[in-house]
C-alpha positions in Angstrom: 20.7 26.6 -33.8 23.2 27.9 -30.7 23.3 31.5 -30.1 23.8 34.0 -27.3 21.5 35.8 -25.4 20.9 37.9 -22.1 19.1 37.3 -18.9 17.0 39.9 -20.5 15.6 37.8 -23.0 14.8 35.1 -21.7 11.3 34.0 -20.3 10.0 31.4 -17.6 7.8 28.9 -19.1 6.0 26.2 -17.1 8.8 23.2 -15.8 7.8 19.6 -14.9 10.5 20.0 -12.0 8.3 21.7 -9.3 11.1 22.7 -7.2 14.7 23.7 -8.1 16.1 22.9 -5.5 19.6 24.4 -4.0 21.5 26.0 -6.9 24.3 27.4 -4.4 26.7 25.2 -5.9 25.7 25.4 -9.6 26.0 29.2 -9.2 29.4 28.9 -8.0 30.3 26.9 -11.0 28.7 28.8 -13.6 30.4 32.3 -12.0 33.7 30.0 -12.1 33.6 28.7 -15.7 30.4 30.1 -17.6 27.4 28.4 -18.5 29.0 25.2 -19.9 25.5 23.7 -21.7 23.5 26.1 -23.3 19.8 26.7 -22.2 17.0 25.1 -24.3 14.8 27.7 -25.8 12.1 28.6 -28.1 11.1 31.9 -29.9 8.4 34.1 -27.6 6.8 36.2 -30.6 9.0 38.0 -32.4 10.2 40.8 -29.7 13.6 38.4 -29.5 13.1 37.1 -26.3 12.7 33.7 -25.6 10.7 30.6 -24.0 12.9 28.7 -21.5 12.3 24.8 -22.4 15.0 23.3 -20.4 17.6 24.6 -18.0 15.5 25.9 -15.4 18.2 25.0 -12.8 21.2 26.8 -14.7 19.0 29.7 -15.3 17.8 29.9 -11.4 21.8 29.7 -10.5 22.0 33.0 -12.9 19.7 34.7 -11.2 21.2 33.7 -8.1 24.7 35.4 -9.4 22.6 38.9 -10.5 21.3 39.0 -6.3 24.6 38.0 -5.6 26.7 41.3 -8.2 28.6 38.1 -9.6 26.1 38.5 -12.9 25.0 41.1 -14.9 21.7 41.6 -17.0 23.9 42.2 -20.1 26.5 38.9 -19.7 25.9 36.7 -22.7 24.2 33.1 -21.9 24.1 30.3 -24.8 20.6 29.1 -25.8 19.8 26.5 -28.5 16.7 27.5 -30.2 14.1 25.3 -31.2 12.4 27.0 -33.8 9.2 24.8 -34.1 8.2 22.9 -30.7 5.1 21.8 -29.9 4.0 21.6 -25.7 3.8 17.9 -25.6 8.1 18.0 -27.1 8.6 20.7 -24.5 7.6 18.9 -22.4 9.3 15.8 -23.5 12.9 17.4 -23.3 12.2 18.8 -20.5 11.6 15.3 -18.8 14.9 13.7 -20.8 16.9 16.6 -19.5 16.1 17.0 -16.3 16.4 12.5 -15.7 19.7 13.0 -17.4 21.3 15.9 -15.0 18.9 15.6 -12.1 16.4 13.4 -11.5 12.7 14.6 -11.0 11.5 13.3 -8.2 8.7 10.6 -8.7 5.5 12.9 -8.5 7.5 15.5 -10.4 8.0 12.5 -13.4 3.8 11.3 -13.1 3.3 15.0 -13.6 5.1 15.1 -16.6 3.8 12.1 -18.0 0.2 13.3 -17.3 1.0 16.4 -19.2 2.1 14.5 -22.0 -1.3 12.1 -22.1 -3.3 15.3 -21.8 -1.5 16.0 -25.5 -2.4 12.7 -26.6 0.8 10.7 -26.0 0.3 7.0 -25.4 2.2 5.3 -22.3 4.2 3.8 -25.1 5.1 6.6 -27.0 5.7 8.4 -23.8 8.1 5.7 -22.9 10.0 5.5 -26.1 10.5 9.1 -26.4 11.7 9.7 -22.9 14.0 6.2 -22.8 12.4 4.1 -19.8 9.8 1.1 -19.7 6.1 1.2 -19.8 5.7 0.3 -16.6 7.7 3.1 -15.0 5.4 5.6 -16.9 2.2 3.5 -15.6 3.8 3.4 -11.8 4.2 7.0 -11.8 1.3 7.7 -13.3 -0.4 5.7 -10.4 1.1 8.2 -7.7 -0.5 11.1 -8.5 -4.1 9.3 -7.6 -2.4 9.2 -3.9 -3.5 12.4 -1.1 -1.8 15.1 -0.4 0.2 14.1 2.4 0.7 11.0 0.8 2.5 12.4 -2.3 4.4 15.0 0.0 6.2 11.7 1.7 6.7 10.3 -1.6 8.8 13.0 -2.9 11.0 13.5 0.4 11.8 9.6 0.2 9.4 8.9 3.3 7.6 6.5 1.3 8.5 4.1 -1.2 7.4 5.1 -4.7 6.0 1.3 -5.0 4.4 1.3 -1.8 3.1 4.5 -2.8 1.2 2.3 -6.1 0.0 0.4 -3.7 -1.7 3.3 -1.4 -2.7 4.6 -4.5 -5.7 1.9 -4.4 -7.4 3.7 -1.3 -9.6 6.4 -1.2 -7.7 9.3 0.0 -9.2 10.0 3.5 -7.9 6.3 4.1 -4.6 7.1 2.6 -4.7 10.2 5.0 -5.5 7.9 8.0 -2.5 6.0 7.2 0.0 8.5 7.1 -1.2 10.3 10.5 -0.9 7.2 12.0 2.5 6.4 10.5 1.4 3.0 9.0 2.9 3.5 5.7 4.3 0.1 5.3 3.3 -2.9 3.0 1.3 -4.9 5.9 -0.8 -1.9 6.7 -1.4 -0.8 3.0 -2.6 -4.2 2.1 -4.5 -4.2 5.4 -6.3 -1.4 5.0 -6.8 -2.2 1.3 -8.2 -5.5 2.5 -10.7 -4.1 5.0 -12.1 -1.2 2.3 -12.8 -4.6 -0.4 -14.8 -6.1 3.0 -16.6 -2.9 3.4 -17.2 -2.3 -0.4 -19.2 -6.2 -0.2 -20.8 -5.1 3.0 -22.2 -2.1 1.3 -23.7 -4.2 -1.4 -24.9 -6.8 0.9 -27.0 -4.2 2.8 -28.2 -2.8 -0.7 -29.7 -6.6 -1.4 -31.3 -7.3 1.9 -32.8 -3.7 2.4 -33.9 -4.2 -1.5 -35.5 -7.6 -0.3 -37.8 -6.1 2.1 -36.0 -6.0 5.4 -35.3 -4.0 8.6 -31.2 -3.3 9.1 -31.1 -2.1 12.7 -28.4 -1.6 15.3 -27.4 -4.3 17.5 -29.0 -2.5 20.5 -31.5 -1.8 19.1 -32.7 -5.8 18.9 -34.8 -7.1 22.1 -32.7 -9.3 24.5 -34.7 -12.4 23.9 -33.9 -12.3 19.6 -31.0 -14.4 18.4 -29.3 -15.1 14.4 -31.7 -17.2 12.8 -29.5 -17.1 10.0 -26.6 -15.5 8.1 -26.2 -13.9 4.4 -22.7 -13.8 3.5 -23.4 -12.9 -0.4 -25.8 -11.2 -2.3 -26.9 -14.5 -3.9 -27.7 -15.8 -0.5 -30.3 -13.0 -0.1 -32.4 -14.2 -2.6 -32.7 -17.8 -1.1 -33.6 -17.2 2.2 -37.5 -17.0 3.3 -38.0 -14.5 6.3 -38.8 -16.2 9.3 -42.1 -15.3 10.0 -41.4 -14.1 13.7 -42.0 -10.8 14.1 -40.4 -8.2 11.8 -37.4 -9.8 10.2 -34.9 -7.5 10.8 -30.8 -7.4 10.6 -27.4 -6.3 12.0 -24.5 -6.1 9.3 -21.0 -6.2 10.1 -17.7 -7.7 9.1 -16.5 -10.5 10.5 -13.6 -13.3 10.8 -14.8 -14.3 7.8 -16.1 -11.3 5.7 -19.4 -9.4 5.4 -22.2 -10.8 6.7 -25.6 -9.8 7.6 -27.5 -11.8 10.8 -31.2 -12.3 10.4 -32.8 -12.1 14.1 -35.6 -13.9 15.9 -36.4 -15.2 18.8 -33.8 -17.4 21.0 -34.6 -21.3 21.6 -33.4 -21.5 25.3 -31.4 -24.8 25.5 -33.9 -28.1 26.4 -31.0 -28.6 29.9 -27.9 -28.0 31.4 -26.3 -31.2 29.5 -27.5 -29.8 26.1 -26.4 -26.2 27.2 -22.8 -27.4 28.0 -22.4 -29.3 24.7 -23.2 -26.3 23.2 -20.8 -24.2 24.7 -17.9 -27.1 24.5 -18.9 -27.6 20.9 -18.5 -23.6 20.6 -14.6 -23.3 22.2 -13.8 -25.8 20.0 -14.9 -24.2 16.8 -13.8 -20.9 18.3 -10.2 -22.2 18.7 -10.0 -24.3 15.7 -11.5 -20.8 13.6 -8.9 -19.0 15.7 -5.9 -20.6 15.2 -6.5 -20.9 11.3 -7.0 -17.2 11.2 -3.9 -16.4 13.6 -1.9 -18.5 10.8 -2.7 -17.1 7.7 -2.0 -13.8 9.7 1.4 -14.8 9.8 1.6 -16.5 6.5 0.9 -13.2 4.8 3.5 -11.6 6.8 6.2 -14.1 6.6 5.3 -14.4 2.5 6.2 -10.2 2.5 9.6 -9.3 3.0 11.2 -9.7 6.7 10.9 -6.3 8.1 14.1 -5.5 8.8 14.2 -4.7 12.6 13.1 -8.2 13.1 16.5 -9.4 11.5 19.0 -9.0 14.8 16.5 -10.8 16.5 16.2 -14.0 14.9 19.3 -15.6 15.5 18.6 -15.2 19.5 14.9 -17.1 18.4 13.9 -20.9 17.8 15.5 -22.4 14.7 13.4 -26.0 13.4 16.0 -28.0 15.3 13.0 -30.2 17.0 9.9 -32.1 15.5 7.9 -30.0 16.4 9.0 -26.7 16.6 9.8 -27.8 12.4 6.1 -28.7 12.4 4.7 -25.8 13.8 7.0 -23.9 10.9 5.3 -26.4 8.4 1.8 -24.5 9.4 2.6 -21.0 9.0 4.1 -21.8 5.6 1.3 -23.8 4.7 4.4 -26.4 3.2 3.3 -30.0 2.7 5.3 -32.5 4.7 8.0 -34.7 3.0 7.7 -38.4 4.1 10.5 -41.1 5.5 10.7 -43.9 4.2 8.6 -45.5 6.7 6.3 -43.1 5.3 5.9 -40.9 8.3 6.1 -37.0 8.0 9.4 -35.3 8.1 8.9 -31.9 9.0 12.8 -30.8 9.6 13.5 -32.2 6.2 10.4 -30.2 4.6 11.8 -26.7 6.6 15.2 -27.0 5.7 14.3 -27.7 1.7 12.3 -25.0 1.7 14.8 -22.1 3.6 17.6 -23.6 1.6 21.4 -24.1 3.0 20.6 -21.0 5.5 20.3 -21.9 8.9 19.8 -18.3 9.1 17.2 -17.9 6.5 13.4 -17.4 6.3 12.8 -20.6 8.5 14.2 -18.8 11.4 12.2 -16.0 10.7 9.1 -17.7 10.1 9.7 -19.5 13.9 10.9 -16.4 15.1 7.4 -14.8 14.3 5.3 -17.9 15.0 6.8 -18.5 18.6 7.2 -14.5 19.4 4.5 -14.6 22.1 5.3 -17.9 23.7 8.4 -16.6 24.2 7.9 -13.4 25.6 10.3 -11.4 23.3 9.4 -8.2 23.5 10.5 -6.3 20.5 9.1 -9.0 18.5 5.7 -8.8 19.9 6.1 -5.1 19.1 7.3 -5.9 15.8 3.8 -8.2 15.3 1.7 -5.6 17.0 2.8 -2.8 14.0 1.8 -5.3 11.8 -1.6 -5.3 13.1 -1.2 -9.3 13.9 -3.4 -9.9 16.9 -2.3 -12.7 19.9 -3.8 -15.9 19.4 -5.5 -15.6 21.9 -7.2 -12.6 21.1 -8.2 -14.1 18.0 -10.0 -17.0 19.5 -11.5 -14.5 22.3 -13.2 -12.5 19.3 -14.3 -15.4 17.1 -16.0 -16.4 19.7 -18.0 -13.7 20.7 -19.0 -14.2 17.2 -19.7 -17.5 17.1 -21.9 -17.2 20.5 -23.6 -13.8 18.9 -24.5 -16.1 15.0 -25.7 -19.6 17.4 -27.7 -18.0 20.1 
């Protein structure tokens, strides 16, 4: 039922809005015309006052007007009572009302949504009653597993409420790490999400071996003339191996190129002569740059399959487009596309680049050249635009899988 009622009577109750936000213009509009939509109440007792359920906002703007002299304690407001209301349909109409006049802001909404699990609402129920999809009630449930500072952007419009399910994933003091440092976009999320799964196997891999009987030390820590005898790379691979026999079998763990993996040392075989020795090392650069370059590509692939970030976008045009053979073939790599053939039955790499980008000369096959031949051509913001995407030089790459290589074969 609607009635009136005074500022008097009428009690805050927990909202699911955390913040009301600026009611200067609501105020000037209820001292202009009234309060239009009545208040949402339910009986406190029976002292004839009442529980606010809805219209926070309206009822802040009121009290605004009493600081103001535009309002007085005794001027009539109209409430509709809800005589029998449960905190789980409070909380519900609290939710639909405040989507319908202003929206919550995505943590404000997963708050809500908790509430309403904590009175034993299902997700679907949840999402029937308050009119969206499943899905949006799982998202924003998701956010409120996010840090601190990582909800706080979230409900500014920092970050992206789907980026934010995507953060959500990470412990917090990673989450934390990424905000400081400003790295709040997808490359970096899935990055860092990538490197805490490669950490999470390392762990167990260090369980295994240390479980098996052996020694993990510190890479200083091994004498000069010890080299990798061999490598675990899985927890299977533990049980297999026999210790070598020289010396205590001890280990260095780390990740790598290629993952977790834990070296088991002993004692270097100096090469038989310089021949032999410079086989090895030519048979090393080659691996290193064959190892590099794959790895340097699927860097880009995973960037390129994300969407174009979009200060890259002005830059393209100015960039290689797959006009050549092999500027189209290079394209073909990064994409990972398989070549259509000619009829002589040769490769046709433009063809393959242009089917795939479409009618766009402009389209992703620019971008994709645009990011492959960035450092070869010396553009600058597009080397900065790689470098925030934690894409290392080619070069680099090689350089480090090297040192890798040369540290597992001594």
């Amino acid at each position: 039922m609607t009635t009136m009622v005074t500022r008097d009577q009428l009690v805050l109750e927990a909202n699911v809005r955390l913040d009301t936000g600026d009611v200067t213009g609501l105020a000037e509009s209820i001292a202009a015309n009234g309060v239009i939509t009545p208040l949402t109440v339910r009986p406190n007792g029976s002292d004839g006052t009442f529980y606010v359920t809805a219209g926070h906002r309206r009822l802040a703007a009121i009290d605004l007007l009493l600081e103001q002299g535009a309002w007085t304690t005794q001027s009539e407001i109209p409430v509709f009572v809800r005589i029998e209301e449960t905190d789980a349909d409070r909380i519900v109409t609290q939710v639909v009302e405040n989507l319908q006049r202003e929206a919550l802001d995505p943590i404000e909404e997963g708050l809500a949504y908790h509430a309403l699990t904590e009175a034993g609402r299902s997700q679907r129920d949840i999402a029937h009653q308050v009119g969206v999809n499943q899905s949006t009630v799982s998202r924003r449930l998701a956010l409120l597993k996010l840090s601190t500072s990582a909800q706080a952007l979230v409900r500014t419009g920092a970050l992206d409420p789907d980026l934010g399910v995507l953060m959500a994933k990470l412990p917090h003091e990673v989450q934390d790490e990424l905000v400081a440092a400003g790295r709040i976009d997808s490359w970096a999320i899935e990055q860092a999400i990538e490197r805490v799964k490669q950490e999470h196997e390392l762990a167990k891999l260090v369980k295994a071996v240390e479980k098996a009987g052996y020694v993990l030390v510190e890479p200083d820590e091994v004498p000069e003339d010890w080299g990798v005898k061999d490598t675990f790379r899985s927890v299977e691979e533990v049980t297999e191996v026999v210790p070598t026999g020289e010396g205590q079998p001890v280990l260095i763990g780390r990740l790598t190129y290629s993952g977790p993996c834990i070296m088991l040392m002993g004692k270097k075989r100096a090469p038989k002569n310089a021949d032999e020795a410079a086989a090895a090392k030519e048979k090393l650069d080659r691996k290193a740059a064959r190892l590099g370059r794959k790895a340097y590509l699927d860097s880009l692939r995973k960037l390129v399959s994300r969407q174009t970030p979009a200060k890259l976008a002005p830059l393209v045009f100015e960039l290689y487009a797959p006009t050549t053979p092999t500027s189209a073939k290079q394209i073909c790599e990064v994409l990972d596309l398989e070549p259509v053939q000619t009829a002589e039955g040769k490769p046709d790499y433009q063809a393959t680049v242009m089917a795939w980008a479409g009618m766009d000369p402009k389209g992703r096959a620019q971008v994709a050249a645009a990011i492959l031949f960035a450092e070869r051509s010396y553009n600058e913001p597009i080397k900065a635009v790689l470098a925030e995407a934690g894409i290392e030089p080619e070069d680099q790459v090689v350089r480090r899988i090297r040192a890798e290589l040369e540290t597992e074969q001594a």
